[in-house]
PASEBA-1860 file (N, C-alpha, C; in nm, 3 decimals):
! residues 169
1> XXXXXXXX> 4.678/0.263/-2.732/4.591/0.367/-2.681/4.459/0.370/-2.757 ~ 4.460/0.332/-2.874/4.326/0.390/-2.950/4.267/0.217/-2.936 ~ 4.324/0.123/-2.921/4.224/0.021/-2.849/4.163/0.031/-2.768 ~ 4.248/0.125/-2.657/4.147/0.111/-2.483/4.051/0.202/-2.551 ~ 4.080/0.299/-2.624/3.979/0.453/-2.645/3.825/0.311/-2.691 ~ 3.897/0.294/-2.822/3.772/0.201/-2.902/3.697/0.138/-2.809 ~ 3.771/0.053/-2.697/3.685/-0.048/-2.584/3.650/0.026/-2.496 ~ 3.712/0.136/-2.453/3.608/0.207/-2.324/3.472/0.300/-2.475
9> XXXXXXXX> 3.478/0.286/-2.552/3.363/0.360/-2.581/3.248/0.256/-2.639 ~ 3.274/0.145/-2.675/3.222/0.034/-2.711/3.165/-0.005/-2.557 ~ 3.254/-0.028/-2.471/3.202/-0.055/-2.317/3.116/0.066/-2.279 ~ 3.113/0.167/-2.318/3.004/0.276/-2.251/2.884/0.304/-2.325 ~ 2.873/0.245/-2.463/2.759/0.190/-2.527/2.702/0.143/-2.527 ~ 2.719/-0.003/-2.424/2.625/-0.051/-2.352/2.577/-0.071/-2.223 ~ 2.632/-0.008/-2.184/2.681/0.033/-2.019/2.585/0.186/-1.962 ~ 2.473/0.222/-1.900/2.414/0.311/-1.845/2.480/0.321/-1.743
17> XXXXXXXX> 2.534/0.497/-1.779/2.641/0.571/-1.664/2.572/0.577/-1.522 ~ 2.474/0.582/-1.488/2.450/0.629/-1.408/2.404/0.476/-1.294 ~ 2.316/0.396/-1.363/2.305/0.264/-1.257/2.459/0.144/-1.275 ~ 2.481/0.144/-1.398/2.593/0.060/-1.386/2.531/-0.067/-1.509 ~ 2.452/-0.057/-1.534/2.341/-0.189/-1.575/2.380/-0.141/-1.734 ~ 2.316/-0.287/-1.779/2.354/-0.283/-1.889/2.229/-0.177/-1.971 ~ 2.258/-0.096/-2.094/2.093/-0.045/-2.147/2.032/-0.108/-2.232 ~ 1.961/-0.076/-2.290/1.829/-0.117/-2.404/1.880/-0.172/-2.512
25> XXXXXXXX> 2.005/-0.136/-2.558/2.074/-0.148/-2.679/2.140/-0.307/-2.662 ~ 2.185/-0.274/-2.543/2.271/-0.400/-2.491/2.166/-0.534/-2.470 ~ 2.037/-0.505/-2.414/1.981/-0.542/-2.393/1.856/-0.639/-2.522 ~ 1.895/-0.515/-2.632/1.790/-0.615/-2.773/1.917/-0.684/-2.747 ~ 2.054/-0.702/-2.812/2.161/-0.757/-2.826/2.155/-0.915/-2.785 ~ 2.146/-0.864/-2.678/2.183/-0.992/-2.583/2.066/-1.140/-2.642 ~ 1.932/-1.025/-2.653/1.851/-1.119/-2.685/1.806/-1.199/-2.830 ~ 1.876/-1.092/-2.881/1.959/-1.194/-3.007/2.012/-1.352/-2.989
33> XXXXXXXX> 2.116/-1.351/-2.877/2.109/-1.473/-2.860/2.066/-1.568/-2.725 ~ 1.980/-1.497/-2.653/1.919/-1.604/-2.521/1.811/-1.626/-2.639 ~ 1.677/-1.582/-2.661/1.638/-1.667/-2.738/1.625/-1.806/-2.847 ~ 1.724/-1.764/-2.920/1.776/-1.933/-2.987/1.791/-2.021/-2.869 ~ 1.909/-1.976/-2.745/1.931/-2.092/-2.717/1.814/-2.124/-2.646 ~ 1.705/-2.049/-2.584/1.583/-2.124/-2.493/1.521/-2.194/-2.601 ~ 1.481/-2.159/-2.730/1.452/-2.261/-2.854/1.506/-2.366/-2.817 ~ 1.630/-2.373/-2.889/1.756/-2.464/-2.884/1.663/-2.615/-2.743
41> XXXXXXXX> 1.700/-2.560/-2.641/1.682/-2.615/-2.504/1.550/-2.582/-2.402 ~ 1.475/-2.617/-2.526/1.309/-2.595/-2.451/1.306/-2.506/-2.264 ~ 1.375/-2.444/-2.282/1.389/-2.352/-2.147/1.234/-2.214/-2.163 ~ 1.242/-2.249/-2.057/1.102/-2.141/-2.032/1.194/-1.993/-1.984 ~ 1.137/-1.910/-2.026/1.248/-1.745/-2.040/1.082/-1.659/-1.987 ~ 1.098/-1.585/-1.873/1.041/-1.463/-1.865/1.134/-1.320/-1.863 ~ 1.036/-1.227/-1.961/1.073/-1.080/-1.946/1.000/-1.024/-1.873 ~ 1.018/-0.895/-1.792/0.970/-0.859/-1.698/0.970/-0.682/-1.745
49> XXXXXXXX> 0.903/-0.641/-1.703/0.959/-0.455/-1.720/0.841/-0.397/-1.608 ~ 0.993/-0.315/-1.526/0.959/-0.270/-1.382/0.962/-0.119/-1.454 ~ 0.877/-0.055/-1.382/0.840/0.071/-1.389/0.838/0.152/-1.232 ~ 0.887/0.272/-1.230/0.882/0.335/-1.068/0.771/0.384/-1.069 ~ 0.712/0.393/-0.992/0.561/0.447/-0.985/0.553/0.629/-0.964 ~ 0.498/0.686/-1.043/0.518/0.831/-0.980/0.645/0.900/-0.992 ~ 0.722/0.861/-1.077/0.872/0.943/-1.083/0.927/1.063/-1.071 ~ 0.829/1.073/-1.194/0.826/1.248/-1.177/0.788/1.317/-1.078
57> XXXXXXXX> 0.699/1.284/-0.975/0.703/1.326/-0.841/0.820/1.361/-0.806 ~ 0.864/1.220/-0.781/0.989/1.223/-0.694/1.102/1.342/-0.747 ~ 1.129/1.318/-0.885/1.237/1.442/-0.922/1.167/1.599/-0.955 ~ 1.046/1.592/-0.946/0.986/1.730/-0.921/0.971/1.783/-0.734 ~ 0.956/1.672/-0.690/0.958/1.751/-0.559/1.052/1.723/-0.453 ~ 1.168/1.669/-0.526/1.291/1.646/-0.449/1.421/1.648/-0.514 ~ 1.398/1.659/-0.669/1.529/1.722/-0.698/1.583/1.601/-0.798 ~ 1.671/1.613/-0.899/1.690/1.530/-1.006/1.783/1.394/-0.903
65> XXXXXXXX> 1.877/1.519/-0.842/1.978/1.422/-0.781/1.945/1.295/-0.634 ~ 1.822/1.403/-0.632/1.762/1.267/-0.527/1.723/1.140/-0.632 ~ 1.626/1.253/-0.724/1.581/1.078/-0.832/1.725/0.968/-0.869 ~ 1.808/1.066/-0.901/1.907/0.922/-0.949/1.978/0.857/-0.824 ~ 1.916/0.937/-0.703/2.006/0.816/-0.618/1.897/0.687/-0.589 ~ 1.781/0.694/-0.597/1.655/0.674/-0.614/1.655/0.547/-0.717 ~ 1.703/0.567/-0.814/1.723/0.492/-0.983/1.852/0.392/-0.915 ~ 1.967/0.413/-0.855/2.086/0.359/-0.830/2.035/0.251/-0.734
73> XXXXXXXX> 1.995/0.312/-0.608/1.937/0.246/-0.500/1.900/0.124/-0.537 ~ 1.757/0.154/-0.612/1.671/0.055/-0.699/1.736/-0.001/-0.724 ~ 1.805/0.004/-0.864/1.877/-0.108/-0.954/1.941/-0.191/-0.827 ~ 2.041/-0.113/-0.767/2.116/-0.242/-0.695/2.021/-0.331/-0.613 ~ 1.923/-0.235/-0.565/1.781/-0.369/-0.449/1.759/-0.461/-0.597 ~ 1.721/-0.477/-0.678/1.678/-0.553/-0.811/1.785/-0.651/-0.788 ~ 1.896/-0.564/-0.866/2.034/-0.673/-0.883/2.050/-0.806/-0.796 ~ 2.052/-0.717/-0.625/2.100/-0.855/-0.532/1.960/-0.934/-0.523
81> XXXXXXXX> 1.852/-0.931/-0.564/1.748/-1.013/-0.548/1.682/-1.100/-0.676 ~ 1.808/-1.121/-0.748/1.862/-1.209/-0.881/1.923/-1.286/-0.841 ~ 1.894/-1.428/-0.930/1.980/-1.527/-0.951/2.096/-1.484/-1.015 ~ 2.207/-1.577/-1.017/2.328/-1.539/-1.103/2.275/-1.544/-1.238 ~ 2.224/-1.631/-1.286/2.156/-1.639/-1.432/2.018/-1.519/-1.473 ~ 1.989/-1.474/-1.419/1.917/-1.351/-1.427/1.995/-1.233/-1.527 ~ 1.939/-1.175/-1.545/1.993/-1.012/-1.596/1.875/-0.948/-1.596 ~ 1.937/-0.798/-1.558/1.878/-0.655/-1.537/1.962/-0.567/-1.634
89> XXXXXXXX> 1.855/-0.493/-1.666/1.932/-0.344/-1.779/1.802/-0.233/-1.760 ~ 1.883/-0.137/-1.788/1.779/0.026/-1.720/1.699/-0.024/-1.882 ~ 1.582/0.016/-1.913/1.550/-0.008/-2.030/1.516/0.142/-2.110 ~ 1.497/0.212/-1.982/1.518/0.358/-2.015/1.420/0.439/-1.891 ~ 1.483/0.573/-1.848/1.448/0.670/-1.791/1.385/0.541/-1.649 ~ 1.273/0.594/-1.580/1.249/0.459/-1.489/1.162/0.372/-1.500 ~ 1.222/0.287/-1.630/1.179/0.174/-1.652/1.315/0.036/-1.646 ~ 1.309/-0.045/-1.613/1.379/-0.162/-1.553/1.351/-0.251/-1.637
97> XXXXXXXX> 1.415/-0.347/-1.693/1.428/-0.494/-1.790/1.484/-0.606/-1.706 ~ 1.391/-0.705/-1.687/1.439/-0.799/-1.680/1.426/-0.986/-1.749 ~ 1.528/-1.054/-1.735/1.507/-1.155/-1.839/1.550/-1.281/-1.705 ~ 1.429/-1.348/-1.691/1.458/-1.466/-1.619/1.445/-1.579/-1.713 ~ 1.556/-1.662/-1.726/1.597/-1.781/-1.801/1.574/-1.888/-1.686 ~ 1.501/-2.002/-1.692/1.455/-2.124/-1.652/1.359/-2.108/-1.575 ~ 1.279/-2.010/-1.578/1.138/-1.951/-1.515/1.033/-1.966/-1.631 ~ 0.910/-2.000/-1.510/0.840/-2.010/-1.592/0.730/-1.912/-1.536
105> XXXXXXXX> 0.679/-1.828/-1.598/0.593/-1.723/-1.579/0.535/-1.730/-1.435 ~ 0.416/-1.823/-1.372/0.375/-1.834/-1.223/0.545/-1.838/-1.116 ~ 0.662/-1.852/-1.190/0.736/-1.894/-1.060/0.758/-1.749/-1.115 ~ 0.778/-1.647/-1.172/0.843/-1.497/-1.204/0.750/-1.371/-1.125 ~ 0.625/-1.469/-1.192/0.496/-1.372/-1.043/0.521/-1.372/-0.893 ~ 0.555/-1.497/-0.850/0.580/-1.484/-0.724/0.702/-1.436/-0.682 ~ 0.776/-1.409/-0.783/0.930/-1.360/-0.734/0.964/-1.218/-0.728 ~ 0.853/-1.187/-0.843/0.856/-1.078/-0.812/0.735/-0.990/-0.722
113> XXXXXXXX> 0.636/-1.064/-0.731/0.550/-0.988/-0.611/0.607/-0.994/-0.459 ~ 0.749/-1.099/-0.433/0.802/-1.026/-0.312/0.819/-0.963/-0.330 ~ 0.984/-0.919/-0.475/1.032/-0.821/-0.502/0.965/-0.635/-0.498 ~ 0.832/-0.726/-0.538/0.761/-0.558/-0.512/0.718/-0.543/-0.392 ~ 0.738/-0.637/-0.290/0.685/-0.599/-0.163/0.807/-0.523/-0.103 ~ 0.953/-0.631/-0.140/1.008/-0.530/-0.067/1.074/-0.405/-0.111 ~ 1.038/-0.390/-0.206/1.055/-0.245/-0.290/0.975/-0.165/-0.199 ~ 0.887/-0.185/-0.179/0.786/-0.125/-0.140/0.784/-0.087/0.000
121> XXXXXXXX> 0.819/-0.155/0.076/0.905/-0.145/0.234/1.022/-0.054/0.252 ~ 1.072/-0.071/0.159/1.254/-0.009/0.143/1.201/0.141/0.150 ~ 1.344/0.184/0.254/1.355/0.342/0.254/1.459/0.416/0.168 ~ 1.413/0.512/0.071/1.518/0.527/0.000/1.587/0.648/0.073 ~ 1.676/0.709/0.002/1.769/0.846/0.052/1.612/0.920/0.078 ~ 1.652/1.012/0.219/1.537/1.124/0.269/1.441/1.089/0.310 ~ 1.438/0.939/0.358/1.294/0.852/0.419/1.191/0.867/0.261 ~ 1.227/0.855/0.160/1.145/0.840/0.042/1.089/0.709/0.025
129> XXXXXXXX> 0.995/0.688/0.021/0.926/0.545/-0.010/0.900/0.529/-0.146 ~ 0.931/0.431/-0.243/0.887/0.454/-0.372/0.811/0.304/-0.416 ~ 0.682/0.304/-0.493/0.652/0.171/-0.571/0.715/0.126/-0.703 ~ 0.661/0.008/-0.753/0.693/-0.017/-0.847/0.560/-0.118/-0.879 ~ 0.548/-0.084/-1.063/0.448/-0.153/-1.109/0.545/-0.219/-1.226 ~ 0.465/-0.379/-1.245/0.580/-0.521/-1.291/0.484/-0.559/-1.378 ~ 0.583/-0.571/-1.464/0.443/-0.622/-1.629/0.532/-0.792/-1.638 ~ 0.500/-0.872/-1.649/0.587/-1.023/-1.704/0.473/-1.047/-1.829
137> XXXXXXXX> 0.588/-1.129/-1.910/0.553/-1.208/-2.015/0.660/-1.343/-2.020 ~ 0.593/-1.429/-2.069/0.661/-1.553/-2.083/0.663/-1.578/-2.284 ~ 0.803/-1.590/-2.252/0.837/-1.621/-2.411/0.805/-1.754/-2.476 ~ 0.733/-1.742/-2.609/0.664/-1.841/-2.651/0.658/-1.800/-2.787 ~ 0.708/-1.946/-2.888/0.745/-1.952/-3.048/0.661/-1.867/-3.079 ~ 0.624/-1.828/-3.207/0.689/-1.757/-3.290/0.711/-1.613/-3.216 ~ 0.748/-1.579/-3.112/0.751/-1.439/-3.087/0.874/-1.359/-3.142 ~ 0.879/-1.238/-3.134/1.003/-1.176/-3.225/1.040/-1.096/-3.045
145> XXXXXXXX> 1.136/-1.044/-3.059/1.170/-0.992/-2.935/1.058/-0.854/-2.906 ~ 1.078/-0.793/-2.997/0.971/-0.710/-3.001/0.772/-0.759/-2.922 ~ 0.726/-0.854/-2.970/0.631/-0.949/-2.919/0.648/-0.948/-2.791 ~ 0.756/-0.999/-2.762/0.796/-1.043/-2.612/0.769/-0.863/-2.532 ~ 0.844/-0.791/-2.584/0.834/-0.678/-2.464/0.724/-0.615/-2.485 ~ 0.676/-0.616/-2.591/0.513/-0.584/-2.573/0.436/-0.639/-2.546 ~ 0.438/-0.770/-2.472/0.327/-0.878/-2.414/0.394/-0.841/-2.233 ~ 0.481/-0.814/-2.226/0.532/-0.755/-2.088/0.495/-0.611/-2.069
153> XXXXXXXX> 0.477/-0.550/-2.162/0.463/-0.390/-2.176/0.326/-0.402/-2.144 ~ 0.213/-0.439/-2.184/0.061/-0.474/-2.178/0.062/-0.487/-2.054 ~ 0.115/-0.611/-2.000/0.090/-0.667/-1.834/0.127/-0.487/-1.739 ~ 0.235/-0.429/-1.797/0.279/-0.360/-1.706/0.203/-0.248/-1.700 ~ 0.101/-0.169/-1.834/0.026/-0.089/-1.807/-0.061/-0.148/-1.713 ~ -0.121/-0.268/-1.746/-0.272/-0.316/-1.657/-0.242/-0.308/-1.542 ~ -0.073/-0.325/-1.452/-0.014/-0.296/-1.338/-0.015/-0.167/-1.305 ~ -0.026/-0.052/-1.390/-0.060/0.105/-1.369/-0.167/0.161/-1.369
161> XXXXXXXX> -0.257/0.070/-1.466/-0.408/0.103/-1.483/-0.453/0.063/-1.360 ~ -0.467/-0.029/-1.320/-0.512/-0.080/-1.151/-0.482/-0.069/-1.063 ~ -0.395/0.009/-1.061/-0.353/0.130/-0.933/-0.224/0.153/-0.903 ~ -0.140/0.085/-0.949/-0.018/0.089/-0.944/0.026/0.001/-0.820 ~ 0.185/-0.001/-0.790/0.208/-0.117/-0.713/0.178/-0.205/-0.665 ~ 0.100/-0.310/-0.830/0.078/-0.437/-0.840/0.189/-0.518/-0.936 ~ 0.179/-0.641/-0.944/0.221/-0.696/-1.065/0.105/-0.792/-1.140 ~ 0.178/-0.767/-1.296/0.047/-0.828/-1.358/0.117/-0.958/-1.450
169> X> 0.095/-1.064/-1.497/0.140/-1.205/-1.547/0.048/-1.171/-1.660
END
């Protein structure tokens, strides 16, 4: 019994209750070790960080529980429009992480400027339409992980500064 206790609380530590995705925590973690190995195997790695455009709108003028169906929705449109080798994690509140392994930055722009098109098309719960603004960075020696999401973090303001539901490389 106090194993499952230990593993369901270890499993909900990295686990965000509400989309299903892995979080932030899970997420430095992981990149602990995809990095070495794209070293390792000269693999080109983009990070990505999706942002909802206007959020607080949405849960100010429709209600918290609309926003998280809103947040759920999302994640899963993200999820199925991944490779199997992809990963997604909430990175917090509505911001989105993602890590494309054997991409190389121009092929991550175009994948995701569908992705934001059809974000952008999609009807959520209550005929809600929502954007999204996409920051990418492409990982490159000496960066520390930190480097990396702040060279994606940069792209993704200049994606908010310029009006929002763009993406920026």
């Amino acid at each position: 019994y106090i194993q499952l206790v230990l593993f369901t609380l270890q499993e909900t530590s990295f686990i965000d209750p509400l989309t299903k995705l892995k979080n932030r925590l899970s997420f430095n973690e992981d990149m602990q070790s995809i990095i070495p190995i794209a070293l390792r195997e000269n693999m080109k790695i983009g990070v990505l960080l999706i942002n909802i455009d206007r959020f607080k709108a949405v849960n100010d003028e429709h209600g918290h529980d609309i926003g998280d169906k809103v947040l759920v929705s999302l994640s899963n449109l993200v999820r199925d429009s991944l490779r199997d080798v992809d990963y997604i994690g909430r990175y917090g509140g509505e911001e989105f992480v993602l890590v494309m392994p054997f991409t190389k930055k121009e092929d991550a722009c175009k994948r995701m400027e569908n992705l934001r098109k059809r974000i952008s098309s999609s009807v959520f719960c209550k005929n809600l339409h929502v954007t999204v603004s996409i920051g990418i960075a492409e990982y490159k020696e000496p960066m520390t992980i930190n480097d990396f999401i702040n060279e994606a973090d940069k792209n993704l303001y200049k994606a908010k500064k310029g009006g929002r539901n763009k993406v920026v490389c």
